[in-house]
Backbone as JSON, one array per atom type, in Angstrom:
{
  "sequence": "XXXXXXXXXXXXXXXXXXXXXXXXXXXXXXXXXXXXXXXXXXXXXXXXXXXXXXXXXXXXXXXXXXXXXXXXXXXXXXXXXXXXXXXXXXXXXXXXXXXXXXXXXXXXXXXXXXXXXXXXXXXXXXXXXXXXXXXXXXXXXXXXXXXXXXXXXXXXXXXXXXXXXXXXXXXXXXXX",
  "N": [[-16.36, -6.55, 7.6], [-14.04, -5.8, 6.17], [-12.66, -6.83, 3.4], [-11.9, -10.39, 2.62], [-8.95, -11.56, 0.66], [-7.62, -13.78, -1.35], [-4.67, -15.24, -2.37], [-2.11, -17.58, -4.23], [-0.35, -17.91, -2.2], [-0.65, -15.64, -0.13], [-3.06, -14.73, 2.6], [-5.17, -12.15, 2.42], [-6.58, -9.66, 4.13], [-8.1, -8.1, 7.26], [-6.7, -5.87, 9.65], [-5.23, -6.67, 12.41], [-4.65, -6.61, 15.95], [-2.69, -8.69, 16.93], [-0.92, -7.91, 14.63], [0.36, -6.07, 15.06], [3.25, -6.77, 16.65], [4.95, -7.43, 14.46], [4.69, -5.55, 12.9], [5.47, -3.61, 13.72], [8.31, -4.22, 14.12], [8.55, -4.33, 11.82], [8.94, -1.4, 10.66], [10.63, -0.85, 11.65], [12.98, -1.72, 10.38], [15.55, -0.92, 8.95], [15.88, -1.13, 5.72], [13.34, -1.49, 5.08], [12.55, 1.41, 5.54], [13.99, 3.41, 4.66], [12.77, 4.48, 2.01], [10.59, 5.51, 2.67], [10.44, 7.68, 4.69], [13.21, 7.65, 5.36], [13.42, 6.86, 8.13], [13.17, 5.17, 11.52], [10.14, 3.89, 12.75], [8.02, 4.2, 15.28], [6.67, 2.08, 18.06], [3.79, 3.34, 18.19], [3.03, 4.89, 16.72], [2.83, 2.7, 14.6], [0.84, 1.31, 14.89], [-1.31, 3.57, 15.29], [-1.2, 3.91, 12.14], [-2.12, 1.65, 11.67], [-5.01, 1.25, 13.16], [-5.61, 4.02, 11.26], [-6.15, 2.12, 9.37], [-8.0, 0.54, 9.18], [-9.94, 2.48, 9.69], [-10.56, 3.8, 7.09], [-12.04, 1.53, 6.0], [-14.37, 1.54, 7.34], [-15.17, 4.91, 7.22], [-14.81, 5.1, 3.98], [-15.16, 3.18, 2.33], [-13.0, 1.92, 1.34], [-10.11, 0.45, 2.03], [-6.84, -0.95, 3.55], [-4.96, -3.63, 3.14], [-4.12, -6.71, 5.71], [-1.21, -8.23, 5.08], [-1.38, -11.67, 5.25], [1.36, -14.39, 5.66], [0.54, -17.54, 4.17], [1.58, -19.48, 4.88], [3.12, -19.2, 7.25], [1.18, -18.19, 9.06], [1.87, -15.6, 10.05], [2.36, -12.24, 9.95], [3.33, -10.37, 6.96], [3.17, -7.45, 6.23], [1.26, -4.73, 4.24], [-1.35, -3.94, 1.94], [-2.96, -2.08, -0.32], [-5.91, 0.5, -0.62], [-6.1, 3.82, 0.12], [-7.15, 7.33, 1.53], [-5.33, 10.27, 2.54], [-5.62, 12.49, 2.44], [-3.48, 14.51, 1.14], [-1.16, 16.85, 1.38], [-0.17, 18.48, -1.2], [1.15, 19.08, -4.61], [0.4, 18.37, -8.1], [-2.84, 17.47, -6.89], [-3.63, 14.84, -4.92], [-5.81, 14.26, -3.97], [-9.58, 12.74, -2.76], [-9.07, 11.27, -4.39], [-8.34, 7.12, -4.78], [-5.18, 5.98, -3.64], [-2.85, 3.77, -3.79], [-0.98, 1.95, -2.29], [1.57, -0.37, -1.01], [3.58, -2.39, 1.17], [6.05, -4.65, 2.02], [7.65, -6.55, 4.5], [11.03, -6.58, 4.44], [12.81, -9.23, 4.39], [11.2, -10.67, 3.12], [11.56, -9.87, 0.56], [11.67, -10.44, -2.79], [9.91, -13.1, -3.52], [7.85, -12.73, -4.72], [5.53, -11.8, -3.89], [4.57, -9.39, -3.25], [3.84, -8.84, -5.53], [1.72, -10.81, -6.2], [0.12, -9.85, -3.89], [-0.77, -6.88, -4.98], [-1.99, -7.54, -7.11], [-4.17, -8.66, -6.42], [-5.6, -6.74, -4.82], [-5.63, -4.72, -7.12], [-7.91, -6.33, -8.59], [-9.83, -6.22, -6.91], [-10.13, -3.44, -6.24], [-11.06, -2.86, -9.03], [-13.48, -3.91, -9.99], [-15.27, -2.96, -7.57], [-14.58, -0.71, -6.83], [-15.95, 3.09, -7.49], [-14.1, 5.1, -8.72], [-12.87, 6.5, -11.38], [-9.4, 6.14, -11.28], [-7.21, 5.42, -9.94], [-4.02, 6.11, -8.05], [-0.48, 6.53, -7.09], [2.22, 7.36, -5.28], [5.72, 7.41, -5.27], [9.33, 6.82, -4.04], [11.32, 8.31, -6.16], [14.29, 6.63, -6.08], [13.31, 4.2, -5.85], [13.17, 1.46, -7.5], [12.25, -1.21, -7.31], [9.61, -0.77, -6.24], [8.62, 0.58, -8.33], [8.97, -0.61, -10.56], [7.13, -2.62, -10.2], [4.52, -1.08, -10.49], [4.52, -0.37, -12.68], [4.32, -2.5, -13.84], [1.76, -3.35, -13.55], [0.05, -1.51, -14.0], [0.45, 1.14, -13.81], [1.32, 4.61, -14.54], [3.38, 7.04, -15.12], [2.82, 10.42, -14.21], [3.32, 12.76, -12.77], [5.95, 14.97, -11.39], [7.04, 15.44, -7.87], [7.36, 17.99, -4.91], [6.99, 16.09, -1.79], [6.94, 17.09, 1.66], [9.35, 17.87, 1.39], [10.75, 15.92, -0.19], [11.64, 14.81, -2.98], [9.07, 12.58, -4.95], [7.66, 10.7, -7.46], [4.31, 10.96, -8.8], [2.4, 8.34, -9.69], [-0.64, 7.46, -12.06], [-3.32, 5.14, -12.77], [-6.03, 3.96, -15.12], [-9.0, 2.76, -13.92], [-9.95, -0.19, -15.86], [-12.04, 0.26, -19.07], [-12.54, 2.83, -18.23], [-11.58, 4.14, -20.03]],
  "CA": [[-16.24, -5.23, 6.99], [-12.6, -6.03, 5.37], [-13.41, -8.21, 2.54], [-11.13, -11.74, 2.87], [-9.01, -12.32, -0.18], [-6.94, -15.05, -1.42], [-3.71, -15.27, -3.35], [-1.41, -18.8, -3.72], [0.49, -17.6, -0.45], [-0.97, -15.04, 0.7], [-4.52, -14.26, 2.76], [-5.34, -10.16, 2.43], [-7.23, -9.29, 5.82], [-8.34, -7.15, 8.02], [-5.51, -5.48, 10.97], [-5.42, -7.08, 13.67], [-3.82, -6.37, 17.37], [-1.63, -9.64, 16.82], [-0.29, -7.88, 13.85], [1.27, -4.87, 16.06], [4.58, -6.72, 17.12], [5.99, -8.07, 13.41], [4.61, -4.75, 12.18], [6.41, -3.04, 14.25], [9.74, -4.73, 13.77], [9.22, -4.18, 10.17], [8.88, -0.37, 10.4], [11.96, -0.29, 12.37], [14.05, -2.23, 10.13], [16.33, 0.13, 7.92], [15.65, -1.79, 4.87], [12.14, -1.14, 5.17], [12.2, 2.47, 6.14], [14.46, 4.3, 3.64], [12.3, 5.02, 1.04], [9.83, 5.7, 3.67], [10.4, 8.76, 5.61], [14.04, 7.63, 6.02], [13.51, 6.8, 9.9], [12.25, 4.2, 11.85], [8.38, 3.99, 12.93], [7.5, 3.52, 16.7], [5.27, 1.36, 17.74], [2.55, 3.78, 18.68], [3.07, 5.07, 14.85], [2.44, 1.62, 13.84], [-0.6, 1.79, 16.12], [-2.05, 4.82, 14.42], [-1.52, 3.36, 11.06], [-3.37, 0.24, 12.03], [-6.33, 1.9, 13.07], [-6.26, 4.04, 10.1], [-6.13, 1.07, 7.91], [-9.75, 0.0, 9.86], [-11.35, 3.65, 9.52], [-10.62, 3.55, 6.38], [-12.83, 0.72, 5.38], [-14.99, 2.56, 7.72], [-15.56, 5.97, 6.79], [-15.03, 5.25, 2.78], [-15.77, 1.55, 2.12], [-12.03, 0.81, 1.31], [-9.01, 0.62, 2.65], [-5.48, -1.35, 3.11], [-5.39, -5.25, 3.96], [-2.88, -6.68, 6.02], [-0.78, -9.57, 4.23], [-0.87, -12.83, 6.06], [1.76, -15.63, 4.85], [-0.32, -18.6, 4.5], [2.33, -21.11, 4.98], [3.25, -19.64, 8.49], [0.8, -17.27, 9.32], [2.91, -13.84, 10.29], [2.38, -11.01, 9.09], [4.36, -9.47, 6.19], [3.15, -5.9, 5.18], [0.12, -4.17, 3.9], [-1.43, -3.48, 0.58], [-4.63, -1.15, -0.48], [-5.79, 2.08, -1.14], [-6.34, 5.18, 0.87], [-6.86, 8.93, 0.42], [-5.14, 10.46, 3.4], [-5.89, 13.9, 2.26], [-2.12, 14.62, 1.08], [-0.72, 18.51, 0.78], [0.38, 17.56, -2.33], [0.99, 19.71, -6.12], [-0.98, 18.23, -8.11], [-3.28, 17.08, -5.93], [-4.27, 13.37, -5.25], [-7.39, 14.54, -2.68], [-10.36, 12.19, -2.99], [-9.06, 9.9, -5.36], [-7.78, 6.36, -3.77], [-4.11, 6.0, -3.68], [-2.91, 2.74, -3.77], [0.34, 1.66, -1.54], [2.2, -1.5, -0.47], [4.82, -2.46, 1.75], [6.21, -5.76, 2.68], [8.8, -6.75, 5.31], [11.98, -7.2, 3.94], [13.05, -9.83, 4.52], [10.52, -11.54, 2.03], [11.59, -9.14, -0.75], [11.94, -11.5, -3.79], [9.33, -13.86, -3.54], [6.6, -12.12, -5.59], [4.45, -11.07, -2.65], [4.32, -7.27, -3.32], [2.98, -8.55, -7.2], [0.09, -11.31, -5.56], [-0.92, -8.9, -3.23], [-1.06, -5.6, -5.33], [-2.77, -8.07, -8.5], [-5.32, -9.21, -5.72], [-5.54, -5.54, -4.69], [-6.05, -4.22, -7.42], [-8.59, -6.6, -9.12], [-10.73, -5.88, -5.97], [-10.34, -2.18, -6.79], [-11.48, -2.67, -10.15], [-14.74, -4.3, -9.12], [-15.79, -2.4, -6.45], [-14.9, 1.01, -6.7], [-16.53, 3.79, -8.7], [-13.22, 5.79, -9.29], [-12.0, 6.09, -12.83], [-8.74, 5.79, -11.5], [-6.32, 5.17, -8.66], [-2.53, 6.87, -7.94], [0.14, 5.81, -5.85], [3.54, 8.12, -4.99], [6.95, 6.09, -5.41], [10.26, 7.35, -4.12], [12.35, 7.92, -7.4], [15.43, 5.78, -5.83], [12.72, 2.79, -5.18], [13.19, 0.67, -8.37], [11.42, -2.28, -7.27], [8.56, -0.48, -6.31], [8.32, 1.96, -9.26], [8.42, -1.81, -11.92], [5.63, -3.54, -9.93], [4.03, -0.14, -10.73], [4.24, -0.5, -13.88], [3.63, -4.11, -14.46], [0.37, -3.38, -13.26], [-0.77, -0.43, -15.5], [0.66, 2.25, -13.32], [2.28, 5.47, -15.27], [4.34, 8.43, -14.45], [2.12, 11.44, -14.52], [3.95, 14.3, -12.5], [7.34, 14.24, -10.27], [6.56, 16.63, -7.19], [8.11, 17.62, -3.62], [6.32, 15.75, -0.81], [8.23, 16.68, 2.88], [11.11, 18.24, 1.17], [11.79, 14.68, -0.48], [11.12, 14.33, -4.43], [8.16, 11.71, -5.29], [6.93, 9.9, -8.8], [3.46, 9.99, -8.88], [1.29, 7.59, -10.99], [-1.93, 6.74, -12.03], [-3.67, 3.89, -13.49], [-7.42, 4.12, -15.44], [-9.49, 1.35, -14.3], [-10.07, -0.72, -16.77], [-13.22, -0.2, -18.75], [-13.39, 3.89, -18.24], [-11.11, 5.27, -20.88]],
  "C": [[-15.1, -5.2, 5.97], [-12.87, -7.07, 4.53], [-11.57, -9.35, 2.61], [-10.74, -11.62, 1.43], [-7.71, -12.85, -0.55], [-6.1, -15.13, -2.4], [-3.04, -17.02, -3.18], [-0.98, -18.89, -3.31], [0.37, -16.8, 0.32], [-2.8, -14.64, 1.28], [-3.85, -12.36, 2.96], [-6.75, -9.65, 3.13], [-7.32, -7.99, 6.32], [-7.21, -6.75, 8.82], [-6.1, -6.3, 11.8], [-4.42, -6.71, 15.0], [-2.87, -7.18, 17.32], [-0.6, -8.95, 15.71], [1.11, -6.36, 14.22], [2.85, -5.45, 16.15], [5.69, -6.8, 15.98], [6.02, -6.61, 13.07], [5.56, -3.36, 12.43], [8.26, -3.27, 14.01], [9.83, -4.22, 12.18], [9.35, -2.78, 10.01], [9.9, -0.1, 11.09], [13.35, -0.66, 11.37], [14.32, -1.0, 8.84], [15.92, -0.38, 6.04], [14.58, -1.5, 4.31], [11.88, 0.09, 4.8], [12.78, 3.46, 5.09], [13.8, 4.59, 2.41], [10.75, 5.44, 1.63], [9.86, 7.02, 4.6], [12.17, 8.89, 5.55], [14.36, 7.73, 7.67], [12.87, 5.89, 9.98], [10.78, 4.69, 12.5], [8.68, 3.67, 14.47], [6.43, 3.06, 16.41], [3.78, 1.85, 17.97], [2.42, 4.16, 17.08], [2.44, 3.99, 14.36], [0.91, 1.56, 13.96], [-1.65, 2.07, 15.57], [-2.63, 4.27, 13.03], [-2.48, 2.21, 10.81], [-4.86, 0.58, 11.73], [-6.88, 2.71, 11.99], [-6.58, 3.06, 9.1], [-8.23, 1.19, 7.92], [-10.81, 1.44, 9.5], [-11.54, 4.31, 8.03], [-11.95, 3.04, 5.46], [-14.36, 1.22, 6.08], [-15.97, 3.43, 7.01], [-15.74, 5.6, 4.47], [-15.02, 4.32, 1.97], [-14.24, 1.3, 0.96], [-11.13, 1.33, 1.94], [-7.49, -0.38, 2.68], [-5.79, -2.86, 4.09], [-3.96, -5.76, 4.57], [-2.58, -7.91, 5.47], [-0.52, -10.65, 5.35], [-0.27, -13.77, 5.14], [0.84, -16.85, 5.2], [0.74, -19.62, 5.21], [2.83, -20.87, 6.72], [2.41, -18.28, 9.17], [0.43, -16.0, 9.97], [2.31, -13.27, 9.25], [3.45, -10.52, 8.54], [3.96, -8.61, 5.41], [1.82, -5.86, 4.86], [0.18, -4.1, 2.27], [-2.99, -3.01, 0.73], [-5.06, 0.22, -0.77], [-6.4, 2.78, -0.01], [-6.4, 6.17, 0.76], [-6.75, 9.53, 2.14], [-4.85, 12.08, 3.33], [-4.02, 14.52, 2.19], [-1.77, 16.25, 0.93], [0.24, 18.45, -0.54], [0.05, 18.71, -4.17], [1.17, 18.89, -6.76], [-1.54, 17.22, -7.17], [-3.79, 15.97, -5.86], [-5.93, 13.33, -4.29], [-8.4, 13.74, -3.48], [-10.18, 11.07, -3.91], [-7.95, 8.4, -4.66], [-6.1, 6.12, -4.51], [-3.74, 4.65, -3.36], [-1.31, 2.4, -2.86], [0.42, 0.26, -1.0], [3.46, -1.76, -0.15], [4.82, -4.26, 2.23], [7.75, -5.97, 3.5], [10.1, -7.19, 4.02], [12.78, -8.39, 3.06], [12.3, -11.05, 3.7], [10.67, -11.09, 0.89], [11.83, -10.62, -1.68], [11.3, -12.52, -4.4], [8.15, -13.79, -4.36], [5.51, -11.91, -4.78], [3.79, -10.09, -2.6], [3.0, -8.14, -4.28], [1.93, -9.23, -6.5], [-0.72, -10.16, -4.78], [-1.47, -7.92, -3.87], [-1.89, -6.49, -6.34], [-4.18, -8.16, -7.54], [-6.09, -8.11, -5.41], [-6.48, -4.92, -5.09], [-7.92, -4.71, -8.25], [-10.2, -6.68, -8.18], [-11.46, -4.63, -6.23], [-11.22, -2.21, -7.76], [-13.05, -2.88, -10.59], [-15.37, -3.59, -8.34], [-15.72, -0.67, -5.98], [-14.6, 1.93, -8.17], [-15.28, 4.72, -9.48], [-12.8, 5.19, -10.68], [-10.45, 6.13, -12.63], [-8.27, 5.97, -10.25], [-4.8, 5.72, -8.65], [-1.98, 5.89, -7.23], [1.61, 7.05, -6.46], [4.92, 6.96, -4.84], [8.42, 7.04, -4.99], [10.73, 6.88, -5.87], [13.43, 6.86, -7.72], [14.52, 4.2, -5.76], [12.54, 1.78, -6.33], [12.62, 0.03, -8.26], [10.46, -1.78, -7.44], [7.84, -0.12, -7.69], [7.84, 0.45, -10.67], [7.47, -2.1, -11.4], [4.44, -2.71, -10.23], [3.41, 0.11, -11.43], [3.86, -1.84, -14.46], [2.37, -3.82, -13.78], [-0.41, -2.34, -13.89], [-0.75, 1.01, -14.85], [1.88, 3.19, -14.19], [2.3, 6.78, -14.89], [3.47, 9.35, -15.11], [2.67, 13.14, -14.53], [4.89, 13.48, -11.47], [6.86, 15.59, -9.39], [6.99, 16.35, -5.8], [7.23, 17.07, -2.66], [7.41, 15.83, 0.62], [9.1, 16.85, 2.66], [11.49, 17.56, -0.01], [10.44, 14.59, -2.33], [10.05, 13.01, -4.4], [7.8, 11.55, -6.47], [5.54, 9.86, -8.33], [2.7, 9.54, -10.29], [0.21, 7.11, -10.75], [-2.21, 5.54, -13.07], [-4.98, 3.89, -13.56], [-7.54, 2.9, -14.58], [-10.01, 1.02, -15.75], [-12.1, -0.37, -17.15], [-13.76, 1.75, -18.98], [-12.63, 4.66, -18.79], [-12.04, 4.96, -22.1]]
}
């Protein structure tokens, strides 16, 4: 149901139950979490998220893949799109939202960029939307360039939860 795909270090998979304990550690670690809610995740949270990843692909034939390192194959982080029906001015409802997180502790390596390139060129293929979003804390620099090296641009800034958010979209290619 999760389509398999293949970067030069990373496989992009389905969830799995094995992937519960790293995933967990990573939603706890501070590092992780601050541009995130600012708090750590329990692991029933993690849980939740899991399973949405799966009903996801489910209910609306996509959803978020989990990143396996090839070289030792742990899990480090998610990437994919989702529409998790947001309360949100202006509104991102029905259109897929694209998000990625990776543990820490691998920041640097170009992981985020393979995965989100692999991601998106899945996206681009396969689904009918003329275009995809994604929300970025303001403070999240890294995030906000890989954003943009990929053809993501600042549309509207808007409160989500109190807490300021960037969001951006990105045409697919093909339907401007």
């Amino acid at each position: 149901m999760v389509p398999l795909l293949e970067t030069p270090d990373l496989l992009l998979r389905g969830p799995r139950p094995t992937d519960l304990p790293e995933g967990t550690a990573m939603h706890q670690d501070p590092d992780f979490y601050r541009f995130l809610g600012g708090k750590p995740h329990a692991e029933e949270d993690v849980w939740r998220r899991m399973l949405s990843h799966m009903g996801h692909w489910a209910m609306l034939g996509y959803g978020s893949w989990s990143i396996e390192e090839k070289a030792t194959g742990r899990f480090v982080g998610t990437v994919g799109f989702f529409d998790v029906q947001r309360d949100l001015t202006p509104s991102i409802k029905g259109t897929p939202e694209a998000g990625w997180v990776l543990a820490p502790r691998l920041h640097g390596r170009g992981y985020a960029s393979q995965a989100l390139q692999a991601a998106l060129a899945w996206a681009d293929e396969h689904l009918p939307a003329p275009r995809t979003t994604c929300i970025i804390d303001p403070g999240n620099d890294a995030s906000l360039r890989l954003a943009h090296k990929f053809g993501y641009q600042e549309y509207a800034r808007a409160l989500y939860h109190g807490e300021e958010i960037v969001l951006l979209e990105r045409a697919r290619p093909g339907t401007l």
